[in-house]
N, C-alpha and C positions, 0 to 999 in steps of 0.2 A: 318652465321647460326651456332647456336652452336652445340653439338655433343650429346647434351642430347635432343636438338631438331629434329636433323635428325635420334636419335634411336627412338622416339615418332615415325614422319611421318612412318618410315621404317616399323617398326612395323605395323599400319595401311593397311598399302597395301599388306606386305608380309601375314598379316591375311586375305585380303578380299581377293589374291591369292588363297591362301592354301582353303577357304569357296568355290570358286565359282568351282573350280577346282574337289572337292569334289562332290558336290551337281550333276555336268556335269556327272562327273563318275556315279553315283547312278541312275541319272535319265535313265539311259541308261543301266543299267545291263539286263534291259528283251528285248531287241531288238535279235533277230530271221532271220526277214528276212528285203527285202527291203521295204518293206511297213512301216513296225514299225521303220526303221531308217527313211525314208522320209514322213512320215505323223504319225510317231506315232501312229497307227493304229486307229486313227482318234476314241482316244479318250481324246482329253486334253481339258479341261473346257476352256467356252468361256471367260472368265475373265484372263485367263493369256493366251490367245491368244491374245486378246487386248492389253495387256501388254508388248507382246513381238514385236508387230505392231507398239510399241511407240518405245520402243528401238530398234527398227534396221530405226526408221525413223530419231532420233536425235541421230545422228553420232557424232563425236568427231569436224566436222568442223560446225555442228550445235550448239555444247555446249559452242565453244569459239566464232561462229562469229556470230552470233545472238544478244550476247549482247556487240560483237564491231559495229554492226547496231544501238543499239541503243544509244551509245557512240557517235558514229558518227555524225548520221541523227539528235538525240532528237526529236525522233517524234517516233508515230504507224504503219506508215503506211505500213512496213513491215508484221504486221498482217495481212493485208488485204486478204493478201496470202492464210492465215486460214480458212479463213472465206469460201473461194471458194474449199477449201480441202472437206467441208464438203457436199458440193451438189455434189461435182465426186466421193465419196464415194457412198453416194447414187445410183447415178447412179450405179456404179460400181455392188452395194450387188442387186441389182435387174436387171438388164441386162447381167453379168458375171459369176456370182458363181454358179448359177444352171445348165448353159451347162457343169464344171469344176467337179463338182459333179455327173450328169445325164451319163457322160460319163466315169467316176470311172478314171480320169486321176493323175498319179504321176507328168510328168512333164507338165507344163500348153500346152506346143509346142506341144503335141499330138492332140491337139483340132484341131491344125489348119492342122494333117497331115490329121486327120477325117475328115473334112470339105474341105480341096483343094488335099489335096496330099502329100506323103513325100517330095518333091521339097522346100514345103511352109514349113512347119517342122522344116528341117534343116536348110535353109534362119534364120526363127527369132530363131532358138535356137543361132548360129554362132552369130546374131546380136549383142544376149545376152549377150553371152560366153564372146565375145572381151570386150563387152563394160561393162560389171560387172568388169569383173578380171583390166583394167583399171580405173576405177572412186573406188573400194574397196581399190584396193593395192593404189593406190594416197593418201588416204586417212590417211594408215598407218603414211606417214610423217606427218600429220597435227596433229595427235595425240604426236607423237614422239614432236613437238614443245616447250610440258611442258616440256619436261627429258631436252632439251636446258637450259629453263630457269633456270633448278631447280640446274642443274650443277655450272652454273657461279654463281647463290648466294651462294651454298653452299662452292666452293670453291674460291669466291671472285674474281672472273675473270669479265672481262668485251670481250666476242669474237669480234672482228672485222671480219666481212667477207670479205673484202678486203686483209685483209694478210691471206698469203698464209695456214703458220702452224694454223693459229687460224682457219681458214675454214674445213683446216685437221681432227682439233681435232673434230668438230662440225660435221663432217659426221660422223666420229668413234660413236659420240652420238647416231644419228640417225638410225646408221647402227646396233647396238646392242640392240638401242628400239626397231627396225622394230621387232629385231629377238623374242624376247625375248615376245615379245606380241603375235607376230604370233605362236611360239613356243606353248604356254602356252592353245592357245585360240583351236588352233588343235586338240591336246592333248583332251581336253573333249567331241569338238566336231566330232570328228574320231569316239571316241569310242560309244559314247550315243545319235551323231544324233539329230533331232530336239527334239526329247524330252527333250535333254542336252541346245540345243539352247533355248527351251522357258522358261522349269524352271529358268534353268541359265539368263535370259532376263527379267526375273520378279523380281529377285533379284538386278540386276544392274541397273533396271530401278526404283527398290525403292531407295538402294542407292542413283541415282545422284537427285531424287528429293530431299530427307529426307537433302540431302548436301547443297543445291541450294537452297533449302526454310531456312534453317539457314542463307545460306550468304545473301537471302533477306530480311528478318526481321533485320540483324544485321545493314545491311545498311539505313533499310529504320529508321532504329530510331537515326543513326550515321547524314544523312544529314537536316533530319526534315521532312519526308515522304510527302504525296500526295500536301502538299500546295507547299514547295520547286520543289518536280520535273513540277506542271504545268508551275513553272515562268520559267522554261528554254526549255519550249516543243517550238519548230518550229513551221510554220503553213506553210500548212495543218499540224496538228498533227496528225489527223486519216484518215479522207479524202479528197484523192486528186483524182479530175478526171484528170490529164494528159492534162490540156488546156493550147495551148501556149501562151505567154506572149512576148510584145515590150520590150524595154529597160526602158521604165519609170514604168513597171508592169503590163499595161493595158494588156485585152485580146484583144491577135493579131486577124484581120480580116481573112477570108476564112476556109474553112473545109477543106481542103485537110491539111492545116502547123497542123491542130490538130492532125488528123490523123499518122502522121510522129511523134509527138512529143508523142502520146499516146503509137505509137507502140514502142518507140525509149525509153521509161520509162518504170524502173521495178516495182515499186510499183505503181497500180493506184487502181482506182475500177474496172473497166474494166480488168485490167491485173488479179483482184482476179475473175472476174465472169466469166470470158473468158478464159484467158490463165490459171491460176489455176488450170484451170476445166481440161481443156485437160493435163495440167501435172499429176495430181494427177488419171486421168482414166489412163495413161497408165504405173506409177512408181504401180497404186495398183491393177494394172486389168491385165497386159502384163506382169509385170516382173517375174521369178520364185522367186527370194529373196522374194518378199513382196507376191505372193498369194500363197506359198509353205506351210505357218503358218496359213491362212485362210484355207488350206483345212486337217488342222489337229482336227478340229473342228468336232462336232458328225454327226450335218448336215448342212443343208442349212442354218434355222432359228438362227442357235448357231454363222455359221461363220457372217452371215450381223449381229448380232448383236457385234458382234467383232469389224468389221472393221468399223459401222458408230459411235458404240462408240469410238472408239479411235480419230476419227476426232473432235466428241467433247471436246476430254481433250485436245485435242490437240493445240486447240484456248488459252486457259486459260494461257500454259504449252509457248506458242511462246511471249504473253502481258507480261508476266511473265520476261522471260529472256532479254527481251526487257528492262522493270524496271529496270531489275539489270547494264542493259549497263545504263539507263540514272543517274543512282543512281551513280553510277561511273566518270561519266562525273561532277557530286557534288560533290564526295568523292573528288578527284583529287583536284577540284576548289578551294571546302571552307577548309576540312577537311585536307587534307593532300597537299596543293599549291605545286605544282614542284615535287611530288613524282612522276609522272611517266613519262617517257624518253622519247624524241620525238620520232615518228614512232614502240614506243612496241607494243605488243598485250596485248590488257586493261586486257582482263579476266586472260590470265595467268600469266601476272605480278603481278596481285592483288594477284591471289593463291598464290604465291610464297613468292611476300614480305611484305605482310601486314594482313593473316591470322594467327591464332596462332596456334603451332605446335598440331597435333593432327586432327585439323578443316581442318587445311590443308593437311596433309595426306588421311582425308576422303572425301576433293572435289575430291583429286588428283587420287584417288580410283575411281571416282564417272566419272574424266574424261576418266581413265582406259575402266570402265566400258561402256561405250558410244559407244567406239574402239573395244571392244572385241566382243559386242553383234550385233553390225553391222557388223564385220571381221567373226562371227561364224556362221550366217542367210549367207552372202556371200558364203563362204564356203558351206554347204551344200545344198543352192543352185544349185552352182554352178557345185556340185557331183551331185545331182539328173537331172539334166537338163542334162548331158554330159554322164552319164548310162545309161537314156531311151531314147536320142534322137541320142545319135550316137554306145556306144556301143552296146545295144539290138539292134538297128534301123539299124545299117550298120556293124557292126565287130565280132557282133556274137549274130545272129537273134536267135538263139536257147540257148542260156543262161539260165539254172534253175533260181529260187529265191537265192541260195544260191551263186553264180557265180556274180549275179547283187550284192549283197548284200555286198560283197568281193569287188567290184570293186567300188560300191559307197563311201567305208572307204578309199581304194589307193587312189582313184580322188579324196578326201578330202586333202589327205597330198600333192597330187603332184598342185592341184589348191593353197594351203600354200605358197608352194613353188614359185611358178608365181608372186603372190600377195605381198609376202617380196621381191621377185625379182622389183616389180614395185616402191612397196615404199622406196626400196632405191636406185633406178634409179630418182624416182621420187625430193628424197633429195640430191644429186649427183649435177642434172640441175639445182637448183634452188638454190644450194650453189657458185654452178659456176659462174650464170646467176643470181642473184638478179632481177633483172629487166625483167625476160623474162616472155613473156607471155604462155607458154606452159602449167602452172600450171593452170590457169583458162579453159583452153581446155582439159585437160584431167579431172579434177574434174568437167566440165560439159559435159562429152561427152555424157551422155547419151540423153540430150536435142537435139544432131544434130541426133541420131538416135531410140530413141522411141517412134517419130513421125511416121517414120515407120512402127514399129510395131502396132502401136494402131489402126494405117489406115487399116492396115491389121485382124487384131481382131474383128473390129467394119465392115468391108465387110460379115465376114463370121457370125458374128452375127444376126447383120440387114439386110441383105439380103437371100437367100436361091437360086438364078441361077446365082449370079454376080458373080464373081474375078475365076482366074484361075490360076495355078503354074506359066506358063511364063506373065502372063500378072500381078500377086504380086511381082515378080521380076522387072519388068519394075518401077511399081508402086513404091515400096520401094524405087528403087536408083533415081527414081525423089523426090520424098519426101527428101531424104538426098543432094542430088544437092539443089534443092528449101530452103529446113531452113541452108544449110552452106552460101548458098550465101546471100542470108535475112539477117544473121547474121553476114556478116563482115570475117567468116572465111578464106576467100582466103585474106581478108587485115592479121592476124593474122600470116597464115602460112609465108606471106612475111617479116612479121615484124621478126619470128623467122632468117630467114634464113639471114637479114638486120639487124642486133641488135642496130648496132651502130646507122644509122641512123634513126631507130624508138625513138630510144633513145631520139635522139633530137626533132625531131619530139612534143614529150610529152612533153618534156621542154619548147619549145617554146609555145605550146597550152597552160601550167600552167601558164606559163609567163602573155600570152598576157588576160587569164579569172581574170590574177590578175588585170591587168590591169599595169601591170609594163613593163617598156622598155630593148626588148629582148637582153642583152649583149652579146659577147664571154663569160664575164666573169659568170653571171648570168646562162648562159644556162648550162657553165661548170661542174659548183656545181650539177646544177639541176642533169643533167644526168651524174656526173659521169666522164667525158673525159676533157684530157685538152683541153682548150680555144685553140690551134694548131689544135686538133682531129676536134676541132669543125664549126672552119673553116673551113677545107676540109670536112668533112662530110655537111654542109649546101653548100657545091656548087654539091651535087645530087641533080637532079630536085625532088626526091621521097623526100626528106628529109622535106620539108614545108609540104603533104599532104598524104593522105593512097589510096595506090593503089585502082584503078576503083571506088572511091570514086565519087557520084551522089549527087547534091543537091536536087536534087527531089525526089530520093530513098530511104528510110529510112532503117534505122541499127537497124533489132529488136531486143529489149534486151531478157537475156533469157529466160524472165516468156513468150513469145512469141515462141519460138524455137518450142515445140511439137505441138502448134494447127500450125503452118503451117505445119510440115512437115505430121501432120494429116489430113488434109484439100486436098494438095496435091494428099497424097499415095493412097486417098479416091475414090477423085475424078479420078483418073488414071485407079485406080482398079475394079470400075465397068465401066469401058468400056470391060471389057473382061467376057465371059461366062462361067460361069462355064461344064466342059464337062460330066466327070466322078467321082466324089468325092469317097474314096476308103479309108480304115482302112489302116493306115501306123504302127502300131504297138497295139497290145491288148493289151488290160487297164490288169495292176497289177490285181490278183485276193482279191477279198475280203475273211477278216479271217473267 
């Protein structure tokens, strides 16, 4: 990369820096007390709440792996997803917002102290707390991933993560992305609060379209648009029901194999009209990240129109980046054969080495952006849910406005602090460990527990004498036993603690779907180990199969994780009565 090209990109971003950082500061000079930092005093226009709803939903692991989806697959069916976003929206703006509102709450958790008790309160706040500051800060590496790329082109290196110094250098990467973005993103949102968060979130989410609609037009006229990419669509292309299939293709005999195979598949129609549903009620109904910017809205009627429009752009916005992966999978093929390395990342290698400087600084901005505006919603999230459910709630019941107000900016920078803590712990494991599977558990952890929560939500909603503080407690840690074990997770955590021989394990599974004869030598390459390792590692009996593995039990994928562990918490939690339901904390006063 030349030096007249990396002062172009540099420029680009240290501008969109210097703008977003600005605009953060501004929007926040009238903030008072904590109300106007954590709902902006509920008066921000429903159109750039909506806006901000998209950007903190397409995170930076949305912006790159979405169209290595459809890279991949060459097919729709990952849309399907979409399409089910937009009836639990629905849901959501008519079943959730008007208790959230009726009850003048800052953090969503006070509904449920109203409704069961402080016990139940602090339960799904902690839930939250854990499982935010984990899947946010994880997150930070997946962003950092470009500053990698963009490293070894500009300086002509190729890392090896096998050796030792080249892994070194590659964390140093990581570690002063993490900081430098977290730094930055703090910084605005400390001082100016959600107000800083949605302006600032309207801008980055114009950005990475205005970026991402260039790079799909460029493309779509580089490989020969709509006729080109149907010839290499897969089937299903768009719709798959999840039915299982013999060796010759036929559709296998019995409902039970469908069943297992439906729930055992992430993309079906079922997974969009079912599991969809119940993800998306409790990522936009339970968490405080995503309804903390719905209740900054004027009222009721402003915030549902927020949040069910945004599931409409939303469809368009997923087909879209989808395009741009299949577009890719052409580019690669006809346009540029052998340009890209086996096992890269399509989207950010393309930013890197095949757009022109300028174009590229402004995706690379655009993927900044994606990072910041999910890392800044986190953030103040995560400040307001930990001020009014534990500081006022437990450490100092008697706090002025001015005292919460104070402490909502500190738990901003000390939650910073956690969340670069995790993203480069996050990058640390998985420089180490290439192969481990830790990364796909922590960036889905919220799947094994906001099934939980939403069981819990949806008692106190639809019922009015069921669920009680110890009987939501029972309920919850069933619901999370229930969707870990459905899900394979006790296989996972063995697999951590067993590296080597998962290792092979996968090798030999690759192996034999290829249909190829499982060597020492073959399996060596695959995972990694010399053909010695790999002998003594296949004489553990664990090493052919995954712990408590059932052929009759199926292994739900994660578009399933929250309707069970909702299904579960549900049905747990009204077995028990409600006794006394009691004010755990009074609502924020209105201006």
């Amino acid at each position: 990369m030349s030096s007249g090209a990396l002062f172009i990109d540099g420029f680009v971003i240290t501008l969109y820096f210097v703008v977003i950082v600005g605009i953060g500061l501004y929007a926040g000079r009238h903030n008072k007390n904590l109300r106007d930092f954590t709902l902006g005093g509920r008066s921000i226009p429903w159109w750039a709440v909506l806006a901000s709803i998209l950007a903190s939903e397409i995170s930076a692991g949305t912006f790159l792996g979405t169209p290595g989806e459809g890279f991949k697959k060459l097919a729709y069916t990952y849309a399907l997803l979409a399409i089910g976003t937009v009836v639990a929206r629905l849901i959501v703006a008519m079943v959730f917002i008007r208790p959230f509102y009726d009850m003048r709450v800052v953090s969503i958790y006070e509904y449920l102290g109203n409704r069961f008790g402080v016990v139940t309160m602090r339960a799904a706040s902690a839930v939250f707390l854990l499982t935010r500051t984990l899947a946010s800060g994880s997150r930070l590496f997946v962003a950092a991933i470009l500053i990698v790329i963009a490293y070894e082109h500009a300086m002509g290196l190729k890392l090896d993560l096998l050796d030792p110094a080249d892994r070194l250098t590659a964390f140093w990467i990581y570690f002063w992305a993490v900081i430098v973005l977290t730094s930055i993103t703090t910084l605005y949102t400390a001082v100016g609060g959600i107000k800083a968060v949605v302006w600032t979130d309207l801008i980055q989410v114009s950005l990475m379209f205005g970026a991402a609609g260039f790079v799909f037009f460029s493309l779509w006229l580089q490989v020969g648009g709509a006729p080109a990419i149907a010839g290499v669509l897969n089937t299903p292309a768009f719709w798959d029901f999840g039915l299982a299939k013999d060796a010759a293709g036929a559709v296998a005999p019995g409902v039970w194999v469908h069943i297992r195979n439906i729930l055992s598949s992430e993309y079906t129609v079922w997974a969009a009209f079912l599991g969809s549903v119940f993800t998306t009620m409790a990522t936009h109904g339970t968490d405080q990240d995503m309804v903390q910017r719905m209740l900054t809205a004027k009222d009721t009627r402003r915030s549902r129109w927020a949040l069910v429009g945004s599931g409409l752009v939303d469809v368009p916005v997923v087909v879209a980046f989808l395009t741009i992966g299949i577009m890719l999978h052409l580019y690669y093929t006809n346009v540029k054969p052998g340009g890209l390395p086996a096992g890269a990342d399509v989207f950010p290698w393309f930013m890197v080495h095949d757009l022109a400087p300028g174009l590229r600084g402004l995706l690379a901005a655009g993927l900044f952006a994606t990072a910041m505006g999910s890392l800044s919603t986190a953030l103040n999230a995560l400040a307001t849910s930990f001020t009014r459910d534990w500081y006022v709630g437990l450490l100092r019941p008697a706090a002025d406005e001015l005292r919460q107000f104070r402490m909502a900016r500190w738990s901003t920078v000390g939650f910073a602090v956690l969340l670069a803590a995790v993203g480069i712990g996050t990058a640390a494991i998985k420089l180490a460990n290439p192969d481990l599977r830790i990364i796909p558990i922590v960036l889905g952890s919220f799947g094994y527990t906001y099934g939980s929560l939403l069981g819990v939500f949806l008692i106190g909603m639809l019922t009015k004498t069921r669920g009680s503080c110890r009987g939501n407690l029972i309920a919850m840690a069933c619901g999370l036993l229930a969707t870990c074990f459905l899900s394979g997770a006790h296989n996972d955590i063995y697999d951590i603690l067993h590296e080597r021989e998962a290792r092979v394990r996968r090798a030999k599974a690759a192996l034999v779907v290829a249909h190829a004869e499982p060597t020492l030598e073959s399996i060596a390459v695959k995972a990694r180990l010399t053909p010695d390792e790999v002998a003594t590692a296949m004489l553990h009996p664990n090493a052919s199969a995954p712990l408590f593995e059932r052929s009759w039990l199926p292994t739900i994928a994660f578009t399933w994780r929250i309707m069970a562990g909702t299904i579960v918490t549900f049905l747990v939690g009204i077995l028990f009565r409600t006794r006394k339901p009691g004010r755990s904390i009074d609502p924020a006063p209105e201006p």
